[in-house]
C-alpha positions in Angstrom: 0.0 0.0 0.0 1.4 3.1 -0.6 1.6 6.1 1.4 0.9 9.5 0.6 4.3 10.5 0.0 5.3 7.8 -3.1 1.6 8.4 -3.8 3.2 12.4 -4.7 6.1 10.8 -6.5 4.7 8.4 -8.6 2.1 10.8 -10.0 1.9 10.7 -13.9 0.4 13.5 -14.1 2.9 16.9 -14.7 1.1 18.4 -11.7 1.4 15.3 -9.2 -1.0 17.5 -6.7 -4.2 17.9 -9.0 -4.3 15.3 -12.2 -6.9 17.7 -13.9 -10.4 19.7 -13.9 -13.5 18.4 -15.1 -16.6 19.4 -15.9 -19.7 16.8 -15.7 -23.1 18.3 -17.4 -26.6 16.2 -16.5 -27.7 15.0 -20.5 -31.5 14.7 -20.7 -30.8 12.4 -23.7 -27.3 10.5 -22.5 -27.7 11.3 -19.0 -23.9 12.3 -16.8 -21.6 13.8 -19.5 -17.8 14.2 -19.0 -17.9 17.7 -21.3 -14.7 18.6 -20.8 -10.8 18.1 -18.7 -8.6 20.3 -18.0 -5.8 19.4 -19.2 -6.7 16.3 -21.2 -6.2 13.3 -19.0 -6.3 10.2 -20.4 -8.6 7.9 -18.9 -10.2 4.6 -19.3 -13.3 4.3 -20.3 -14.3 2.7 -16.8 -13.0 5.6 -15.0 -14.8 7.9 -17.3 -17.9 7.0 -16.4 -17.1 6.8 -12.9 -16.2 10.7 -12.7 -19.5 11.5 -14.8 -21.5 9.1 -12.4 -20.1 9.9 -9.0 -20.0 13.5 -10.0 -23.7 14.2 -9.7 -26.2 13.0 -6.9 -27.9 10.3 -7.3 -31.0 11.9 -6.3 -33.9 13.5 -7.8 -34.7 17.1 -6.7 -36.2 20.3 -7.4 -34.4 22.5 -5.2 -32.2 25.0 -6.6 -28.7 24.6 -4.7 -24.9 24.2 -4.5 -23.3 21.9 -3.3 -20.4 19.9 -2.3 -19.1 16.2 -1.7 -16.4 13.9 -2.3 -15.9 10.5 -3.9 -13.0 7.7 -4.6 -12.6 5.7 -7.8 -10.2 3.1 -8.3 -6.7 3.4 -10.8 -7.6 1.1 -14.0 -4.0 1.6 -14.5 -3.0 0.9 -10.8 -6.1 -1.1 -9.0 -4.7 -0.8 -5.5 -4.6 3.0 -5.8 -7.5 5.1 -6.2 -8.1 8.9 -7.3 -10.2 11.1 -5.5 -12.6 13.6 -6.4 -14.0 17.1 -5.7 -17.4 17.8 -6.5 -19.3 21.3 -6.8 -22.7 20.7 -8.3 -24.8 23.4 -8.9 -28.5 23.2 -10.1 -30.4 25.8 -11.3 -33.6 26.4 -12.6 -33.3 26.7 -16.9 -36.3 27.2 -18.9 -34.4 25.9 -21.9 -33.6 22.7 -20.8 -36.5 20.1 -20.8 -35.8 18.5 -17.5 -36.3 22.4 -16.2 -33.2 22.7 -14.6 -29.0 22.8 -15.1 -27.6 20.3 -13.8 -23.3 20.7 -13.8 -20.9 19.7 -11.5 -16.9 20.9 -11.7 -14.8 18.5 -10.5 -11.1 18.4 -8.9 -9.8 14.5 -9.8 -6.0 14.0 -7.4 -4.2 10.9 -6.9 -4.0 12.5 -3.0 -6.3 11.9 0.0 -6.4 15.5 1.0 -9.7 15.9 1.7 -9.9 19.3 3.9 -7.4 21.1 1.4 -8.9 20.2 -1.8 -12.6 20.8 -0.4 -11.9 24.3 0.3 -10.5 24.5 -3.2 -13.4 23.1 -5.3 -15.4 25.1 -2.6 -13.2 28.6 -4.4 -13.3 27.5 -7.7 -17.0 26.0 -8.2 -18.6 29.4 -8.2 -16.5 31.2 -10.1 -16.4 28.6 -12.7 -19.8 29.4 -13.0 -18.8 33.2 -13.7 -15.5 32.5 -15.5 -15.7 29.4 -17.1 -13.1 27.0 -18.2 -10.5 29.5 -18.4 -11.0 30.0 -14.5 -9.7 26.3 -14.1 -6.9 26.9 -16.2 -5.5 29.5 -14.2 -5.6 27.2 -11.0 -4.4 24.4 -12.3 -1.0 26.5 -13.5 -1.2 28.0 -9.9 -1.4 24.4 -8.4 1.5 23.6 -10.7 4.0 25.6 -9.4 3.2 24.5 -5.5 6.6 22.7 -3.7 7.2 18.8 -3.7 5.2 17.0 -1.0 7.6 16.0 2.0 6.5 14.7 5.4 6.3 16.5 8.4 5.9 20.1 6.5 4.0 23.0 6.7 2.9 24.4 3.3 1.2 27.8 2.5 -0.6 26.9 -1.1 -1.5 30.2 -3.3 -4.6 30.0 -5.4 -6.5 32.5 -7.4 -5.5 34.9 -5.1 -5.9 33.1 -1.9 -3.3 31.4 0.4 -4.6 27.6 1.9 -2.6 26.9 5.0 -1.4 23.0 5.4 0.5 20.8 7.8 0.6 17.2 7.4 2.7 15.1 9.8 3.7 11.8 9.2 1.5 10.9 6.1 4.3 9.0 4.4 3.7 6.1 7.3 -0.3 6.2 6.6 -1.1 5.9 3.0 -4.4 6.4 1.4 -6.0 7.8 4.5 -7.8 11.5 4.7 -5.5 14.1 5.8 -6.6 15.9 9.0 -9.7 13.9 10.5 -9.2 15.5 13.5 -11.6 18.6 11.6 -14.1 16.5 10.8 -17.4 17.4 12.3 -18.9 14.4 14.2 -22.5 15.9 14.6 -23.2 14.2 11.5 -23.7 10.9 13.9 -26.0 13.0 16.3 -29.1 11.0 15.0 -27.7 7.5 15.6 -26.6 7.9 19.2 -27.3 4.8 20.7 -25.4 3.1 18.1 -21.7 4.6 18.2 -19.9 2.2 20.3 -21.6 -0.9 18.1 -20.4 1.7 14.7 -17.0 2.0 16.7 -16.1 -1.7 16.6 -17.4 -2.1 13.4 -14.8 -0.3 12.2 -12.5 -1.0 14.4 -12.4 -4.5 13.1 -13.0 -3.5 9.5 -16.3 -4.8 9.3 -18.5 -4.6 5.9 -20.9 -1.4 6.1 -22.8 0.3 4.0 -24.6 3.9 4.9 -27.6 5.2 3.2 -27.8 8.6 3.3 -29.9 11.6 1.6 -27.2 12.9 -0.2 -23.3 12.7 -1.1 -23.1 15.6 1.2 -24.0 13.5 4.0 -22.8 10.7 2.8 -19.1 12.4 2.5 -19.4 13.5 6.4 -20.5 10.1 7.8 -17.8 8.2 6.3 -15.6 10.4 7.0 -16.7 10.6 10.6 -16.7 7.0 11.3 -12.9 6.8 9.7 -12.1 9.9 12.6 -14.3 7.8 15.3 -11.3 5.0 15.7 -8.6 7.9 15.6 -5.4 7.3 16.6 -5.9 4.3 14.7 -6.1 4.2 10.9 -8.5 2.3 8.7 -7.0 0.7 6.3 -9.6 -1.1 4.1 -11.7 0.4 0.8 -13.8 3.6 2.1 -16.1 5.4 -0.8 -17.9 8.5 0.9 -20.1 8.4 -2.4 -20.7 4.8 -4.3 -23.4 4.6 -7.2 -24.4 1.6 -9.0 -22.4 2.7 -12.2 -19.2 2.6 -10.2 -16.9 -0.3 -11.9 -16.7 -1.8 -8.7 -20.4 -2.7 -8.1 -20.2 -5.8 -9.4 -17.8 -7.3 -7.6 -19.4 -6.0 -4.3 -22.9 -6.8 -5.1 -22.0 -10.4 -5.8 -22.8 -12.7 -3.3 -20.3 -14.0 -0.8 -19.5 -15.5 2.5 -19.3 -13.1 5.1 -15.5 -13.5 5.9 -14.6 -13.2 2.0 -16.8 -9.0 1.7 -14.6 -7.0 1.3 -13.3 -4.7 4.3 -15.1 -2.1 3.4 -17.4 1.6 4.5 -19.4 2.2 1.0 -21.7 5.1 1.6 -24.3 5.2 -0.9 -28.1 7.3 -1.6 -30.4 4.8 -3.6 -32.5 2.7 -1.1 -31.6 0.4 -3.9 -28.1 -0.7 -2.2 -30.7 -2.4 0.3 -31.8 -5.1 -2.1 -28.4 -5.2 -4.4 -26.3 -5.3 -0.9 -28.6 -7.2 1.0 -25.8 -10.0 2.1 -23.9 -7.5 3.5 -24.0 -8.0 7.5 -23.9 -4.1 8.3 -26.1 -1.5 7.2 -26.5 2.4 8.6 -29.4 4.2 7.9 -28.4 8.1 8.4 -32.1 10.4 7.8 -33.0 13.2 9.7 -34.9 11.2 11.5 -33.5 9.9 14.9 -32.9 6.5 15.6 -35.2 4.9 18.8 -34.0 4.8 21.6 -31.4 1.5 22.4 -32.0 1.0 18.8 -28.5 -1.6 18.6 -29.9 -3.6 20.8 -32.9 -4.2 18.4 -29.9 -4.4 15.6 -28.4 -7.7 17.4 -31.7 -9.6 17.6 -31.4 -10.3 13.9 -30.1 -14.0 13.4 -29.3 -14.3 9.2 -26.5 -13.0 7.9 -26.9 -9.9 6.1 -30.4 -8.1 5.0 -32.0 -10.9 3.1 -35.5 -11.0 3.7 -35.6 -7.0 5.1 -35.3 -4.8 2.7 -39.1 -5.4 1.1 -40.2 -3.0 4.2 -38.4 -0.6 2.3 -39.6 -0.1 -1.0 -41.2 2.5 -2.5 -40.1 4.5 0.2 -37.4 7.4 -0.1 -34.3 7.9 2.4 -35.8 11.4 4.1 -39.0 8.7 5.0 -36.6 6.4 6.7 -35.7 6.4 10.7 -31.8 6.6 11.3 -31.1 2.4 12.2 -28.5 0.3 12.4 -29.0 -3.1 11.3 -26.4 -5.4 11.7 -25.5 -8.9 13.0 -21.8 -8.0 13.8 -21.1 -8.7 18.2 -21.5 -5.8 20.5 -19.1 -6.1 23.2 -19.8 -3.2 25.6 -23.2 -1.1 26.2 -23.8 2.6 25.7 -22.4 5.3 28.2 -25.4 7.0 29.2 -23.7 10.0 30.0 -22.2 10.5 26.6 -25.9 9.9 25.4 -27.1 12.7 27.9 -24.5 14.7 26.6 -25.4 14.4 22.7 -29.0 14.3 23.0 -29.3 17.8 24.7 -28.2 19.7 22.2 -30.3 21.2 18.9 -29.0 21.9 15.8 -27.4 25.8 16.4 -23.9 26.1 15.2 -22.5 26.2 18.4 -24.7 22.7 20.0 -23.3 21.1 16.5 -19.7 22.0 17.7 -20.7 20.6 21.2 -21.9 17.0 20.1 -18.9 17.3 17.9 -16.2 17.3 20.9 -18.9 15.3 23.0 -18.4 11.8 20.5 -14.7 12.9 19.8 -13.3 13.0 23.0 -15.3 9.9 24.6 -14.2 7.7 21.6 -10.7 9.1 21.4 -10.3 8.0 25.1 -11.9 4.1 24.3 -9.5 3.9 21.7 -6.4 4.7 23.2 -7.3 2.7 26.0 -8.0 -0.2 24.0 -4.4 0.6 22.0 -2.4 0.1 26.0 -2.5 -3.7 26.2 -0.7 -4.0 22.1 1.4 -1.2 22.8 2.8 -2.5 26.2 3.4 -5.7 24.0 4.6 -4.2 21.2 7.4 -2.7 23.2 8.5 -5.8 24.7 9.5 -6.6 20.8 11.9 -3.7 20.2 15.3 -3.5 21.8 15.7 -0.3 23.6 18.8 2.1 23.5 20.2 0.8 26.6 20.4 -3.1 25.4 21.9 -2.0 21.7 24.0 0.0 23.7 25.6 -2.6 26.0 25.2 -5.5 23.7 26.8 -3.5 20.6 27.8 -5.9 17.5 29.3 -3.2 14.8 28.2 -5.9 11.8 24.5 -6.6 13.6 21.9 -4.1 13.4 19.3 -4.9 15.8 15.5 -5.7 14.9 11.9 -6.0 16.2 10.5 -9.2 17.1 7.6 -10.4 15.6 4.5 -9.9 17.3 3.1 -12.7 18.7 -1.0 -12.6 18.9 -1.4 -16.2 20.3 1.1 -14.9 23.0 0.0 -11.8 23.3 -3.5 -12.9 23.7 -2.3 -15.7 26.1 -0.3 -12.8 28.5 -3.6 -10.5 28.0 -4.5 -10.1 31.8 -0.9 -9.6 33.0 -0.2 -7.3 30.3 -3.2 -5.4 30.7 -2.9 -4.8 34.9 -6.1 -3.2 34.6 -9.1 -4.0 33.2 -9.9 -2.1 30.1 -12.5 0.4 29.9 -12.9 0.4 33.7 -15.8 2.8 33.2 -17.7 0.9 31.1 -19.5 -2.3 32.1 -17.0 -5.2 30.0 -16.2 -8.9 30.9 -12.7 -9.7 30.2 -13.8 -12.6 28.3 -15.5 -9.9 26.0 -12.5 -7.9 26.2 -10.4 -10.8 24.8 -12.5 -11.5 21.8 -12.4 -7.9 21.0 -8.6 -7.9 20.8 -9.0 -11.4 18.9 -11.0 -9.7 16.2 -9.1 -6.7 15.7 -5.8 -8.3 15.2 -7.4 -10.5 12.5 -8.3 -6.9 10.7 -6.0 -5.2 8.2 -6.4 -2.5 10.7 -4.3 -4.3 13.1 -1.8 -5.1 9.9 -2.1 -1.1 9.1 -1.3 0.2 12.9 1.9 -2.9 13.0 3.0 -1.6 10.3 3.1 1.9 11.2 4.7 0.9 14.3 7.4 -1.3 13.5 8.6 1.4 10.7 8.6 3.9 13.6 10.4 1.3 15.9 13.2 0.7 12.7 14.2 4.6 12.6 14.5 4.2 16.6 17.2 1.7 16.4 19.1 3.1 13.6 19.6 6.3 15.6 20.9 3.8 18.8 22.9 2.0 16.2 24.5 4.8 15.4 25.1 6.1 18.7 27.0 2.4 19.3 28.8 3.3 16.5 29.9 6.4 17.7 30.8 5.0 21.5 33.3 2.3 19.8 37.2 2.5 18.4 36.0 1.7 14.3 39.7 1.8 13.5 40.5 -1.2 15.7 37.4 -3.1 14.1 38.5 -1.8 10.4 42.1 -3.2 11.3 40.9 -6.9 11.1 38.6 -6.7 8.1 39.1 -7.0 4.6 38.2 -4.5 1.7 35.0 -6.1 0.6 33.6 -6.0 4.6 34.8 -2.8 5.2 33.1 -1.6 1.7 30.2 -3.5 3.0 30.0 -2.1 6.5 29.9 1.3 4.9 27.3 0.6 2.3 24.9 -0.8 5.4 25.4 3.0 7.2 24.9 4.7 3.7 21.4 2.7 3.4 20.1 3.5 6.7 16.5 5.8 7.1 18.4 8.0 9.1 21.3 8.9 7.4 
C-alpha cells in the first residue's frame, strides 16, 4: 500500500497535486456527461464513467442549490490505488432545458487523499467557474502547478486565485491512502444514531462490511468520513467510498454474493434505497435520515439471526431515504453497552452552530479516550519486541543491526491479563472474556496489519539512531584493522542505506 508521499512521486500527471479539472453536465438524452478536462487526462473508459457518475447526486430534486461532496474511484491503470474527487454541483432552474433545470458539477480528480485542502479548493473555484468558465480552471491548475514537492512533516502555504490555503501534514508518508486531518471532521453528522456509536466504533474498528444510506453525497461524505475519525489514533486501512453509485466499476464485484469472511473490508456510503436489495448479504447496514434513531436502537440491531439483510429490505420499497428512521441493522457482536452520560451529553443539544460544535467534541473526545485505552494492552506488548537504547548500547555488534520481534498474537493474547494490569474500559460495564474477543478480532483486521506496520517502521528509525550512537561509542579503527576490503566496503554501504542517514 502506498503512502501519501510515493503516492506524490509516482504521479503521472505533470502536476502530481491535482491530475486535472472536469466538468460533468446532467444530458436529458445521454444522462452524466464528462464535457470537458482540463488538461486532457487520459482515462479509461471505466474511470470515465465513474467521474460522470459519481460526479452528480444520485438523487432527484427540485431545489435549486450548491453543493459539495467527495468520492473515490479506483486506478484502471494501478487497481490498489484510487483517485479522488472534488465535486461542486450546482443546479439551477433553466427554462431551456426540458428537464427544467442545469444540472453541472466541476470536478477536482487527485491521486491524494487530501480531503480538507482540496474541499476548500473546489469550494473557491465551483462558483467562479460558473462566472468564469473554463479559463478559470486553467488559471488554478498552472497555480497548483507551481506548488513545492510534497515532504512529510511540513508546513505548506498553497497560493490559489489569489488566496493562500494553509497546510500541515505530519507523518502521512507512514499512513497511505488515509484523509488528511480527520481531527476537523465534524462528528455531529452521527447525532441521529446515538445509541449506536460504540456498536459503529467496533465495526470499524475491526474492519467490518458497512454500508450507509444517506440523503445525499453531502451526507454521505461527512458520515464516512466521521466514522474513519471515530477509531482515531488508529487508521482504517480497508476500501472507504464517501459516495458509491451503481455505475461505479466496482459494483459488481461487491454486489455479488459472498460468505461473510470473504466481503470486502469495506465503509461504502451510498443514496439509492436500492443498495438495500443489491447489498442485501452485507452484515452491516446504517441508515443516516434526519430522523432519529429509537432509543437502544443496537440492541434491536443484534436480535437479527441471518446473515446480512436478506428478507428486510421489502419493508423498504417505495419509500425514499428522508421517510426512513436513522437504524443500524447489523449482526456483527457488540461487546460493551452505551455510556449514558455520553448519550445525555449528545442528545441535549439542537441543531445551532455552536450545539453542532458541542456534540462534535462530546463523541470525539469519549471515543478518542476508548481507543487509546483499547491501543495500551498492544502497545505495552509491542514494546517488549523492540530492543531499547540501553540493550543496543551494551550488547553492541558493529556488523549486527538490531531488529523488532515479531509480534506474537497467540502470545499476546495468552499474556492479555498480566499485560493489561487493569481491566480495560474500567468505566464501562465489560467482561474480560469480551475484552479478549475484541482484541482477537481486531488483530485479525488489516487495521491491526495497518497500525503494526506503522509501528514497527517507527520502531526501525529508533534503532538506527541507537545503532548509530553504538557506532559512535566504539574505536572503528580497531574493528576496520581486522577486516578485509570487501567488509569494510560492506559495512559502509549498510550505514549509507540506513532511514536516518
Amino acid at each position: 500500500m502506498a503512502s501519501l508521499v510515493q503516492l506524490f512521486k509516482n504521479a503521472c500527471s505533470p502536476n502530481p497535486w491535482v491530475t486535472c479539472f472536469c466538468v460533468v453536465n446532467f444530458d436529458l438524452e445521454y444522462g452524466p456527461n464528462l464535457e470537458e478536462t482540463f488538461p486532457e487526462t487520459n482515462f479509461s473508459e471505466e474511470e470515465k464513467t465513474n467521474i460522470s457518475f459519481l460526479s452528480l447526486p444520485d438523487s432527484n430534486s427540485t431545489i435549486e442549490s450548491d453543493t459539495a461532496f467527495c468520492f473515490r474511484f479506483r486506478n484502471t491503470s494501478s487497481p490498489n490505488n484510487f483517485y479522488y474527487g472534488f465535486s461542486f454541483f450546482r443546479q439551477q432552474r433553466d427554462s431551456t432545458n426540458l428537464r427544467g433545470f442545469m444540472q453541472k458539477s466541476i470536478v477536482l480528480i487527485s491521486p491524494l487523499p487530501l480531503f480538507s485542502v482540496f474541499r476548500k479548493i473546489i469550494l473557491q473555484l465551483g462558483p467562479l467557474y460558473f462566472l468564469h468558465g473554463i479559463e478559470l480552471l486553467e488559471t488554478a491548475f498552472r497555480n497548483i502547478a507551481t506548488w513545492p514537492q510534497l515532504k512529510d512533516t511540513e508546513y505548506f502555504e498553497l497560493p490559489v486565485l489569489g488566496s493562500v490555503i494553509e497546510v500541515n501534514l505530519p507523518k502521512l508518508s507512514l499512513i497511505p491512502n488515509n484523509p488528511d486531518n480527520l481531527s476537523r471532521v465534524n462528528l455531529a453528522c452521527l447525532r441521529n444514531i446515538p445509541y449506536d456509536l460504540w456498536h459503529l466504533w467496533e465495526i470499524v474498528l475491526t474492519a467490518k462490511p458497512l454500508v450507509v444510506l444517506c440523503n445525499s453525497p453531502v451526507i454521505s461524505t461527512e458520515v464516512i468520513l466521521s466514522l474513519l475519525a471515530l477509531i482515531q489514533p488508529i487508521n482504517f486501512a480497508g476500501d472507504y467510498r464517501t459516495y458509491f453509485t451503481i455505475n461505479d466499476s466496482d459494483f459488481k464485484d461487491y454486489s455479488e454474493y459472498c460468505e461473510e469472511e470473504d466481503l470486502p473490508h469495506a465503509l461504502i456510503g451510498v443514496t439509492n434505497p436500492f443498495f438495500l436489495k443489491a447489498f442485501e448479504h452485507w452484515p452491516n447496514f446504517l441508515i443516516v435520515s434526519t430522523q432519529p434513531a429509537k432509543p437502544q436502537s443496537s440492541v434491536f440491531s443484534r436480535s437479527f439471526s441471518n446473515f446480512g439483510l436478506k428478507n428486510r429490505s421489502n419493508q423498504f420499497n417505495n419509500i425514499s431515504v428522508k421517510e426512513m428512521r436513522s437504524e443500524l441493522r447489523t449482526n456483527c457482536k457488540n461487546t460493551f453497552d452505551i455510556d449514558k452520560q455520553v448519550i445525555k451529553n449528545i442528545t441535549s443539544f439542537n441543531d445551532a452552530p455552536s450545539d453542532l460544535q458541542a456534540i462534535d467534541i462530546a463523541i470525539r473526545e469519549h471515543f478518542i479516550h476508548i481507543t487509546c485505552e483499547f491501543l495500551i494492552p498492544i502497545e505495552t506488548y509491542f514494546a517488549t519486541l523492540v530492543p531499547n537504547e540501553s540493550y543496543i548500547l551494551s550488547n553492541f555488534q558493529i556488523d549486527q543491526l538490531p531488529t523488532v520481534r515479531a509480534f506474537d498474537q497467540e502470545e499476546f493474547i495468552a499474556n492479555y491479563f498480566s499485560i493489561s494490569r487493569f481491566s480495560f474500559l474500567t468505566d464501562i460495564n465489560m467482561k474480560k472474556s469480551k475484552q479478549v474477543d475484541l482484541y482477537k478480532r481486531f488483530l485479525l483486521s488489516p487495521n491491526f496489519d495497518l497500525w503494526l506496520n506503522v509501528k514497527c517502521n517507527e520502531a526501525k528509525i529508533q534503532i538506527e539512531i541507537n545503532y548509530l550512537k553504538g557506532l559512535n561509542n566504539i574505536k572503528i579503527e580497531n574493528y576496520l584493522k581486522e577486516k578485509q576490503t570487501v567488509d569494510i566496503l560492506d559495512l559502509y554501504l549498510k550505514i549509507h542505506q540506513l532511514n536516518v542517514c
